[in-house]
N, C-alpha and C positions, 0 to 999 in steps of 0.2 A: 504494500500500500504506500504508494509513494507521498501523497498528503501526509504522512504520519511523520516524513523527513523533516518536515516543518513544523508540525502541531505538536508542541512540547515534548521532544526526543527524546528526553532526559527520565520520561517514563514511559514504561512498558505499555506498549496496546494490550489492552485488556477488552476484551470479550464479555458479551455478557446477555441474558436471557431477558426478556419484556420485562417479566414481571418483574426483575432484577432493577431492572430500568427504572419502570415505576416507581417501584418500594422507596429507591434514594430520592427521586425528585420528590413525594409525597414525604419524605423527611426532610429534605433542603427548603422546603415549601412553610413547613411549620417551621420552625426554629426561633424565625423572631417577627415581628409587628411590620415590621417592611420586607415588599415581598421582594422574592429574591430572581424572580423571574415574572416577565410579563409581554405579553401578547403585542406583535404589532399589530394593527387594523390601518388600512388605508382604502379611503370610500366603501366600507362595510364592511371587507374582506380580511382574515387573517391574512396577514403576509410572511409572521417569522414572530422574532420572539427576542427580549433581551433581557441577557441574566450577568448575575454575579456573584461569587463567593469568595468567603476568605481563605485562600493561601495557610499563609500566618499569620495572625494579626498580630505578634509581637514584632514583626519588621514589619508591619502595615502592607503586604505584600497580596494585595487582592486582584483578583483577575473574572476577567468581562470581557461578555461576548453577545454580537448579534449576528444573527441569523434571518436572512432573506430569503426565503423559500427560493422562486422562480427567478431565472433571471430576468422575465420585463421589467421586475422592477429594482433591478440594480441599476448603479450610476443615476439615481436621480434626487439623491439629498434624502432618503426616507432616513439611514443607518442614521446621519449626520441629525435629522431631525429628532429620532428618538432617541 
């Protein structure tokens, strides 16, 4: 998997089952009062999604990401907006 050259090398690709999936998001989701992931919508549509967790929060070391579903609506400010 060549995208994996670049998405955080420094750990192992790990695999893993839906409901494995689930289970964490549905724990990263509760954890604290501000969510930690959230939905894009552009004119009614989900389009993607932007989240964030902490790393470590003793070097303040947090890491974020969004996610564009389809490419029509890349390059058009949406990432930028949300």
């Amino acid at each position: 998997m060549v995208w994996k050259k670049y998405d955080a090398p420094y750990y192992p690709l790990e695999f893993c089952t839906f409901e494995k999936f689930a289970k964490r998001m549905e724990e990263r989701m509760s954890v604290t009062d501000v969510p930690s992931q959230m939905i894009m919508e552009y004119q009614g549509q989900i389009i993607g999604m932007v989240s964030y967790y902490w790393e470590d929060k003793c070097t303040r070391w947090l890491e974020m990401g969004i996610v564009i579903y389809s490419p029509e609506h890349w390059n058009g400010g949406l990432g930028t907006e949300a």
